[in-house]
C-alpha positions in Angstrom: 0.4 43.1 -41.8 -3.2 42.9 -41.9 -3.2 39.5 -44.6 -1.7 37.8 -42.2 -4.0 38.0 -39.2 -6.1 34.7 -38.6 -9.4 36.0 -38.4 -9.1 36.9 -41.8 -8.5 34.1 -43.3 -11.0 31.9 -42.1 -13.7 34.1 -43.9 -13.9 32.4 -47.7 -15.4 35.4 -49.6 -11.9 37.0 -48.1 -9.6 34.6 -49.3 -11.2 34.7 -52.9 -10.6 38.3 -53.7 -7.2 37.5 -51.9 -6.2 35.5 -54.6 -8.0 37.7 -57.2 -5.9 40.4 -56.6 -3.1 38.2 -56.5 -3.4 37.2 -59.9 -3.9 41.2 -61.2 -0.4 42.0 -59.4 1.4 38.8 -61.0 0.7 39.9 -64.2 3.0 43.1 -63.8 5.6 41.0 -62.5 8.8 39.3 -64.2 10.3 36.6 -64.2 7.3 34.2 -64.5 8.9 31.6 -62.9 9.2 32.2 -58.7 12.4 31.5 -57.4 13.0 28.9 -54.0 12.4 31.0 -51.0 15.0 31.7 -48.6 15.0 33.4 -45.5 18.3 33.6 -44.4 21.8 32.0 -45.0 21.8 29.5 -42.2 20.2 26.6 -44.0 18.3 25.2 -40.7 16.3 28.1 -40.8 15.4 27.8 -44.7 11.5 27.3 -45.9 11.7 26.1 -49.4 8.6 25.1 -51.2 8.3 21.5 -51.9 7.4 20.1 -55.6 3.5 18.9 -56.0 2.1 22.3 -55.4 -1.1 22.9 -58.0 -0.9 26.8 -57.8 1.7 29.0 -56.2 1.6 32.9 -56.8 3.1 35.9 -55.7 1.8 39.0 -54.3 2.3 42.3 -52.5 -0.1 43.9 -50.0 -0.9 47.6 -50.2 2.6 47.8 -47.4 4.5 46.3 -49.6 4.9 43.3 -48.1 5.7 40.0 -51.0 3.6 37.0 -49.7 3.6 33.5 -50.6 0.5 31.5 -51.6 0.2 28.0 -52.0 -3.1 26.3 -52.6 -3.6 22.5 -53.3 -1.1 20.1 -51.9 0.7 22.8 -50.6 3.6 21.7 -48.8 6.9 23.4 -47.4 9.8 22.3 -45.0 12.6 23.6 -43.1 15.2 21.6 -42.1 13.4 18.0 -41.1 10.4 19.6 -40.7 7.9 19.5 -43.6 4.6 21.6 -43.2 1.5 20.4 -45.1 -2.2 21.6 -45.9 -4.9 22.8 -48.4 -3.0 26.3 -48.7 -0.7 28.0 -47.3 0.3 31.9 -46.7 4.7 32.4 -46.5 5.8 35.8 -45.4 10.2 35.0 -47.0 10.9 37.5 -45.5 9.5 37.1 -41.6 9.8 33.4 -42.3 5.7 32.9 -41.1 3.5 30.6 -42.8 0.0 30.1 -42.1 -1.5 27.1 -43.2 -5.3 26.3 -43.8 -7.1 22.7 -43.6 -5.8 19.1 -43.4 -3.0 20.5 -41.5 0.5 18.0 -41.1 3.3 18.7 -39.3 6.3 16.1 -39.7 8.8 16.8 -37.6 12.1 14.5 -38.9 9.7 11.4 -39.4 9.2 10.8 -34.9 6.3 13.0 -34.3 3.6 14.2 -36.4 0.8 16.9 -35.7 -2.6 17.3 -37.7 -4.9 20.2 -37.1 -7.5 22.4 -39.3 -5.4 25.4 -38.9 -1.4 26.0 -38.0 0.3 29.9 -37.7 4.3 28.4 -38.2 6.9 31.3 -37.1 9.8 29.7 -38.8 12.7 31.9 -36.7 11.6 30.3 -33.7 10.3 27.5 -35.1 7.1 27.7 -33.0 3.6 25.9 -34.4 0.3 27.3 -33.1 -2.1 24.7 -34.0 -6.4 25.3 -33.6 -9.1 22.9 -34.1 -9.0 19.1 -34.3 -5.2 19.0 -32.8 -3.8 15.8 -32.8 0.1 15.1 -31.7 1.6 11.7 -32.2 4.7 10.3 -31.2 3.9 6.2 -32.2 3.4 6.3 -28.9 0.6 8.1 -27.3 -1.9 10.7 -29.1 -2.8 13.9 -27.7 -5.8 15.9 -28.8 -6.5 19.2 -28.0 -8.2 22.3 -30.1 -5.5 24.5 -29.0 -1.6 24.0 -29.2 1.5 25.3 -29.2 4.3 23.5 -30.4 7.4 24.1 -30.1 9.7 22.1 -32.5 13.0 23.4 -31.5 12.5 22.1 -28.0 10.1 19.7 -28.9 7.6 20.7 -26.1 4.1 21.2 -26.8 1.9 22.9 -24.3 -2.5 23.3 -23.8 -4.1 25.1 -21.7 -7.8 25.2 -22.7 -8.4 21.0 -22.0 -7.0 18.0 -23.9 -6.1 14.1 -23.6 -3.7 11.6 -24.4 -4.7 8.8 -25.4 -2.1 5.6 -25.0 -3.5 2.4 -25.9 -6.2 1.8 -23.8 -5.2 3.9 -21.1 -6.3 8.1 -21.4 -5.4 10.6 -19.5 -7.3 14.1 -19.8 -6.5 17.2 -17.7 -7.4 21.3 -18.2 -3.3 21.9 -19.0 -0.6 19.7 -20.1 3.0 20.0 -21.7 4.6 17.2 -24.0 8.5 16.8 -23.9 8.9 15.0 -27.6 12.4 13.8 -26.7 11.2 12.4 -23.2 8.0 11.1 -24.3 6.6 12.7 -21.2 3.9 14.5 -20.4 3.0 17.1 -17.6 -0.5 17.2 -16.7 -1.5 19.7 -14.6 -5.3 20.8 -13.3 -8.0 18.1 -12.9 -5.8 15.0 -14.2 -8.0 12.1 -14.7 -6.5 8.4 -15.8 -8.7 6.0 -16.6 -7.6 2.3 -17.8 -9.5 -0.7 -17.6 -7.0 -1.5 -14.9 -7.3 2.1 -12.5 -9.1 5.3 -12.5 -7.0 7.9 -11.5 -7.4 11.7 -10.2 -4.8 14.1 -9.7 -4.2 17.9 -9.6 -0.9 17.3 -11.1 0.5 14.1 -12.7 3.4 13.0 -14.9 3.2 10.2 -17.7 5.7 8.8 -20.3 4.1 7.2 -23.6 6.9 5.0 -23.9 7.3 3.5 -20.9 3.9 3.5 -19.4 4.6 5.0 -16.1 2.8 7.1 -14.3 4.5 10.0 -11.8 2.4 11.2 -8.9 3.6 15.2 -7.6 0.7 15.7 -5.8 -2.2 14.3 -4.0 -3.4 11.8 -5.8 -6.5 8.9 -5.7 -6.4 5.5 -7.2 -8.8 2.7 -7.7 -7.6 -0.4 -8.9 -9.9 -3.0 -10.9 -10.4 -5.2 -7.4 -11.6 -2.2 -5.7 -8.6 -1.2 -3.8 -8.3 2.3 -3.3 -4.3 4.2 -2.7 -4.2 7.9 -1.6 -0.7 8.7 -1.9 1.2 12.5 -2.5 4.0 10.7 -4.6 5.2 7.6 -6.4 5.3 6.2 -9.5 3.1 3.3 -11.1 4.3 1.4 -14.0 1.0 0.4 -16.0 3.2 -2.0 -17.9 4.4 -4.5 -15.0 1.4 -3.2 -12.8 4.7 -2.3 -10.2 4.3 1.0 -7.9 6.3 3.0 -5.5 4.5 5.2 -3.1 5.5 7.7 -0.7 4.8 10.9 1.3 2.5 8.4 3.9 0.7 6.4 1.6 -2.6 4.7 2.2 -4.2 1.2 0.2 -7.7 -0.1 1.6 -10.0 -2.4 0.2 -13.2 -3.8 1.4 -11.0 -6.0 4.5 -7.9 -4.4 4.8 -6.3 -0.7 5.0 -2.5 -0.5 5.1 -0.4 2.8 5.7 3.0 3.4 5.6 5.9 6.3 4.9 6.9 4.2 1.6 4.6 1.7 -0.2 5.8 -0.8 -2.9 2.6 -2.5 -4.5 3.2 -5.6 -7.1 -0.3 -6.7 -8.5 0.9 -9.4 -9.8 1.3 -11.2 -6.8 -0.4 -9.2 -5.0 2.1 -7.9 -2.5 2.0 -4.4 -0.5 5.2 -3.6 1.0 5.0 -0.9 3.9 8.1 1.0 5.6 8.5 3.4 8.1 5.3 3.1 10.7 3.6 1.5 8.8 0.3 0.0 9.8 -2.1 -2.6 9.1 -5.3 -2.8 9.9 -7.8 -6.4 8.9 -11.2 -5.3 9.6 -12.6 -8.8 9.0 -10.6 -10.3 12.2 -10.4 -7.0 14.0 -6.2 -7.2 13.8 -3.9 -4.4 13.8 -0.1 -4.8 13.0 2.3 -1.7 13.4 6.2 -2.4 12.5 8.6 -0.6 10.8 8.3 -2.9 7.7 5.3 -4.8 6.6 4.4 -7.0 4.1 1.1 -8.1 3.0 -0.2 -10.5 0.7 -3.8 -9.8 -0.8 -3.9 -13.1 -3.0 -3.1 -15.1 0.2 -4.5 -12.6 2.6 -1.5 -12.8 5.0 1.2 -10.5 6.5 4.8 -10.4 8.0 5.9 -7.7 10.2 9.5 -7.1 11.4 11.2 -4.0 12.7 9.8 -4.0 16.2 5.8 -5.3 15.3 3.4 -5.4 17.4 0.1 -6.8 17.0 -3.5 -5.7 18.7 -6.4 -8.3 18.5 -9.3 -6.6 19.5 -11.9 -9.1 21.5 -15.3 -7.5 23.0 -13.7 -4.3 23.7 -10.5 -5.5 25.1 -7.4 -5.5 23.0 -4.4 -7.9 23.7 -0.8 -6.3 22.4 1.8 -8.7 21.0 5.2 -7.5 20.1 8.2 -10.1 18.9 11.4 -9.8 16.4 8.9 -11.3 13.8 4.9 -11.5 13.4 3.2 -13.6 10.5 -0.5 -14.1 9.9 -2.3 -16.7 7.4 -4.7 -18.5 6.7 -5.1 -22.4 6.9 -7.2 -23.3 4.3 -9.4 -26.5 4.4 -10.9 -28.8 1.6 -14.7 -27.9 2.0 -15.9 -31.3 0.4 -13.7 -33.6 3.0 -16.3 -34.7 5.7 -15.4 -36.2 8.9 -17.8 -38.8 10.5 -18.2 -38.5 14.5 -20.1 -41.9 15.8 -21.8 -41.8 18.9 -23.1 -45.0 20.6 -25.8 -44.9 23.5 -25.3 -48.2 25.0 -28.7 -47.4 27.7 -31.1 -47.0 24.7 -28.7 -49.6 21.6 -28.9 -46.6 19.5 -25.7 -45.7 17.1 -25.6 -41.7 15.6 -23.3 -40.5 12.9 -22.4 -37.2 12.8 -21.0 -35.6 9.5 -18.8 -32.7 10.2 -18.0 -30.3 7.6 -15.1 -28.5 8.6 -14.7 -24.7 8.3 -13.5 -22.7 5.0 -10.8 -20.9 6.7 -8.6 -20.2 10.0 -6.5 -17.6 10.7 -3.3 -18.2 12.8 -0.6 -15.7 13.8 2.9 -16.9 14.5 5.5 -15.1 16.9 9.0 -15.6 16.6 11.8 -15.0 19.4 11.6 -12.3 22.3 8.1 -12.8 22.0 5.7 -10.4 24.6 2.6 -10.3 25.2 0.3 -8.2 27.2 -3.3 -7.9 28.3 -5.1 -6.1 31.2 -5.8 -9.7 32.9 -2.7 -11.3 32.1 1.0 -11.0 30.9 3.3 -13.0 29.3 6.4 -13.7 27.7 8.2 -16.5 25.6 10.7 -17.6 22.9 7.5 -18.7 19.7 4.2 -18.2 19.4 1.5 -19.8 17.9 -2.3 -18.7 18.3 -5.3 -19.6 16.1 -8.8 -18.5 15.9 -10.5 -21.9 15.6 -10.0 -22.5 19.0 -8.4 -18.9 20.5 -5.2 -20.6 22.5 -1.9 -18.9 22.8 0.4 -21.7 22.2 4.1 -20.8 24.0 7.2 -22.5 23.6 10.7 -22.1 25.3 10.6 -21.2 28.7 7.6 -19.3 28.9 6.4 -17.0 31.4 2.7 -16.0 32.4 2.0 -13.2 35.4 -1.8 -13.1 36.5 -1.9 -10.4 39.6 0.8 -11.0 42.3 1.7 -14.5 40.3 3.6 -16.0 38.3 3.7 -19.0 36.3 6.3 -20.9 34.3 7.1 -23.8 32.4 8.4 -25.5 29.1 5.4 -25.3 27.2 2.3 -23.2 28.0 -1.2 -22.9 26.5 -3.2 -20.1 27.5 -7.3 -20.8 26.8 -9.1 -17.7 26.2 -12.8 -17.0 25.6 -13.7 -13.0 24.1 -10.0 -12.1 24.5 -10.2 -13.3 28.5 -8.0 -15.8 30.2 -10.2 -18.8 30.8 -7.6 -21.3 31.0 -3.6 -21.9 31.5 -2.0 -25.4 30.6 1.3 -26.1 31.8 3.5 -28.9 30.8 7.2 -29.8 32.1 8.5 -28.4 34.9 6.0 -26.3 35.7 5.4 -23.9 38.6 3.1 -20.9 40.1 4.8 -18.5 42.5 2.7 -16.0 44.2 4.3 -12.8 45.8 2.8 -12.6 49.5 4.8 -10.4 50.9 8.1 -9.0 50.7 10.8 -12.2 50.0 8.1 -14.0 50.4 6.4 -16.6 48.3 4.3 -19.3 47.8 5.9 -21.6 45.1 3.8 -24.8 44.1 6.0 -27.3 41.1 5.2 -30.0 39.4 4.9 -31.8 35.7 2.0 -30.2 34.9 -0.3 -27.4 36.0 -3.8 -26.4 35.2 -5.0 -22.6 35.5 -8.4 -21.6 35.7 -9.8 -17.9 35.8 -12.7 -16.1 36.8 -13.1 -13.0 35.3 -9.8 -12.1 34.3 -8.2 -13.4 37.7 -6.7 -17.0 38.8 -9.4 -18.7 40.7 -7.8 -22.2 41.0 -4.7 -24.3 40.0 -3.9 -28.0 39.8 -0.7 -29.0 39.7 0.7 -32.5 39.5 3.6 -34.4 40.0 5.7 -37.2 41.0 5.7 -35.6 43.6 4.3 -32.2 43.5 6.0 -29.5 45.9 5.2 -26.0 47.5 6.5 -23.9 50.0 3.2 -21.8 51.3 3.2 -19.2 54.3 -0.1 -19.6 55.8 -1.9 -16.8 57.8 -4.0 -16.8 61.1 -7.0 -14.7 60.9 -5.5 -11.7 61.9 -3.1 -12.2 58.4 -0.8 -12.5 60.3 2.5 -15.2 58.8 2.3 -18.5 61.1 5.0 -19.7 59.3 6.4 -21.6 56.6 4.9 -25.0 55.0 7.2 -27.2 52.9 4.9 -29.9 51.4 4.8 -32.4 48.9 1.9 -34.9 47.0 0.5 -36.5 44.1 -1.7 -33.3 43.6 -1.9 -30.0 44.7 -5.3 -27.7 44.6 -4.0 -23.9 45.3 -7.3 -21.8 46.2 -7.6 -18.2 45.4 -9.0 -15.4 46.7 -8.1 -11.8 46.1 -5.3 -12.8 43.7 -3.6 -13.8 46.9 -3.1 -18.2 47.7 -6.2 -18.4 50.3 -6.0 -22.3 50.4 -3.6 -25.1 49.5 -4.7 -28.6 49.5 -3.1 -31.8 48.8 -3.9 -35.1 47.1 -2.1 -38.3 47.9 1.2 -39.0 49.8 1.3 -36.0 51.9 4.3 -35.1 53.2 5.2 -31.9 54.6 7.1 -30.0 57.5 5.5 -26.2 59.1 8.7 -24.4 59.6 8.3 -21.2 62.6 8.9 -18.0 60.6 12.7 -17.8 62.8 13.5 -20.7 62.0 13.2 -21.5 58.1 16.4 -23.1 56.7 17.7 -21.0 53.9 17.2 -24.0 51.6 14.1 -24.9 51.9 12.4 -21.3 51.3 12.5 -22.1 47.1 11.7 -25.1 45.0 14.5 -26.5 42.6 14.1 -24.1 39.8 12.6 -21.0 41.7 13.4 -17.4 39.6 11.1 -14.7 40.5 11.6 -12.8 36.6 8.9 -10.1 37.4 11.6 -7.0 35.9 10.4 -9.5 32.4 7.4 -8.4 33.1 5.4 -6.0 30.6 4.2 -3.1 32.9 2.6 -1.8 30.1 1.3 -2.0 26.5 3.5 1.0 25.4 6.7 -1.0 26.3 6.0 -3.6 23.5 6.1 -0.3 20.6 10.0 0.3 22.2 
């Protein structure tokens, strides 16, 4: 059927004689008025011609086929569907139309295609569509110059490069199919979103017009408006309630922060990134790392809580110090900028009065630790109920029956603050019922007890200790110079200065009502070889930084 091949009728001078010799086979034909059109008995496949037609003929091609031909407002339908243009070519019999310029399709009133030219096979009820193709829904519009359409499924496929365009968000790709009952579309092969809100890039995406959400299948890249970038495999994004789902190991990063994690739940909103299932956080800015099996981190506040076994690494000058408790929070304690505090200083040699105006800092970050907290470090080990460390000043703050081990000792107490300087122990403050044992041999230790106890490190190591009480005690096995155990000394005094060397107790020396007993190593009464309060807890100890991650 040679009239009805495409190419043919785009050519003018064609479609004139066309209709030329239309009107020279007309005039041998009776009746002179053209009956309605039908194709077959079942009325949802009918194409009747629809009133408001300027010129409608009949004619028969050299094969004998009758054709159709409708020019000026020429409009058909079939069923709900009602197909519209400058002309248009029916086959009754075949049930094809081809329609030419201003091309409509309305398919019952929901979705409605334009295009410069449309090849309709009405059995199948499938639309080719060429030039200029635009498919709306109410919805979302996608243009294309090449589409198929089919309007018994109500999907429309392109393969030669489109978009959709959904108010101010548009998505283009090289291939994409449109389910019209779904409102979703399949985008497939260089997928590009952009919204003033994200730029997105995909081989493969899906996206539903009415809902706004977006459905990753493949590996995907996403910048948001504040610069944070996701690299996810799957998920879904909601550009409505700016909500997302992420999975397949998911990774966010901004300029500060980089957060990974098995599943991802992002609310921009508030501003909160949820992380399961090893997930891991990483602040840049303050060299911290958190690793837990849930994580949650606010952007707006720039804080975090980890739970499911956390642990967190502060990274110092090349050393790293591992924290692991049930639960780990960072934040930041924020400070009015224009408050001034005013330091006087009086030199009473010279009668001269200074006043110093302090501004205080913008920011400080703290970390909290709550129960079964650890805590381990090349120099020094430790272990306690809460935590509480900030950067302004760099002390670990430990409450409930803490623990400390430095070497071959250990120290203990109610309440302990550890002073550090570029991640290294510089200092140990111990109040209540505080005491240092040190392991010097086998069942054998040096134990010094008192109120309070001050640590003080060289290098990594215990140098010195002062501990004070009413009275202070310790039990200390001195050496001769051979090392060899003189005995036992059971002491007490206001104050006792423990001297290290080694990590071993080199020298004790006492302050103020001394009072003490040397025991021969044969003949040390059973009670007197531990303070009140003695526990040796070194199986607490952590070995190793890979026992806080069990």
């Amino acid at each position: 059927m040679i009239l009805l091949h495409a190419k043919f009728w785009y050519k003018p001078i064609f479609i004139f004689c066309l209709f030329f010799y239309a009107g020279y086979v007309l005039k041998a034909q009776t009746p002179a008025v053209l009956p309605t059109p039908v194709i077959n008995s079942d009325t949802t496949r009918e194409i009747e011609i629809l009133p408001g037609t300027r010129s409608l003929r009949m004619i028969t091609i050299p094969d004998g086929t009758a054709l159709q031909t409708l020019a000026g407002n020429a409009a058909v339908k079939q069923g709900k569907t009602i197909l519209r243009g400058d002309s248009i070519i029916l086959n009754p019999l075949t049930g094809i139309a081809e329609v030419f310029g201003n091309v409509h399709i309305n398919d019952a009133d929901t979705v409605n295609t334009y295009a410069s030219y449309l090849k309709y096979l009405g059995k199948e009820r499938i639309a080719y569509l060429k030039k200029n193709v635009k498919l709306t829904d109410g919805k979302g519009t996608l243009l294309t110059e090449d589409l198929e359409y089919n309007l018994a499924t109500g999907i429309a496929t392109y393969k030669g490069g489109g978009r959709v365009v959904n108010g101010t968000t548009i998505l283009t790709s090289d291939d994409a199919t449109y389910f019209s009952d779904t409102k979703d579309v399949y985008f497939k092969k260089y997928v590009h979103l952009t919204d003033p809100e994200y730029d997105i890039k995909a081989d493969s995406l899906m996206y539903n017009t009415q809902s706004k959400i977006a459905t990753f299948i493949s590996p995907t890249r996403i910048v948001t408006k504040d610069k944070g970038i996701i690299n996810t495999r799957s998920g879904t994004y909601n550009l409505l309630t700016k909500e997302a789902v992420f999975y397949d190991r998911t990774a966010y990063s901004d300029s500060t922060i980089s957060l990974v994690g098995g599943k991802i739940a992002y609310d921009e909103k508030s501003g909160i990134l949820q992380a399961e299932d090893n997930a891991k956080f990483v602040d840049s800015a303050n060299n911290v790392t958190a690793i837990g099996g849930l994580l949650l981190v606010n952007k707006f506040e720039n804080s975090f809580l980890a739970t499911r076994k956390p642990v967190m690494i502060l990274y110092r000058n090349n050393d790293s110090t591992y924290i692991a408790a049930d639960t780990l929070f960072s934040g930041l304690r924020k400070f009015d900028t224009t408050a001034k505090t005013s330091v006087i200083k009086t030199d009473t040699l010279n009668s001269v009065t200074a006043v110093n105006i302090q501004t205080p800092k913008d920011t400080i970050r703290y970390f909290l630790g709550f129960n079964h907290v650890r805590i381990f470090n090349d120099s020094l080990q430790a272990v306690c109920d809460s935590l509480y460390y900030s950067t302004e000043d760099s002390v670990f703050r430990m409450f409930r029956d803490p623990l400390a081990w430095n070497g071959k000792s250990q120290l203990m107490g109610d309440t302990m603050y550890l002073f550090t300087e570029l991640q290294k122990p510089k200092r140990l403050y111990v109040f209540n019922n505080s005491m240092v044992i040190n392991e010097s041999a086998t069942n054998l230790f040096n134990q010094m007890g008192g109120r309070t106890l001050n640590g003080y490190f060289k290098e990594g190591t215990i140098d010195y200790i002062r501990v004070k009480g009413s009275p202070a005690e310790s039990v200390f096995y001195p050496q001769d110079e051979d090392s060899a155990y003189v005995g036992m000394n059971r002491s007490s005094g206001d104050v006792i200065d423990i001297f290290f060397l080694n990590k071993e107790v080199d020298k004790v020396v006492f302050v103020n009502d001394v009072n003490g007993t040397l025991f021969p190593l044969r003949q040390i009464p059973e009670d007197k070889k531990r303070l009140k309060g003695f526990n040796w807890l070194d199986s607490r100890r952590p070995k190793h930084k890979l026992e806080l991650f069990e």
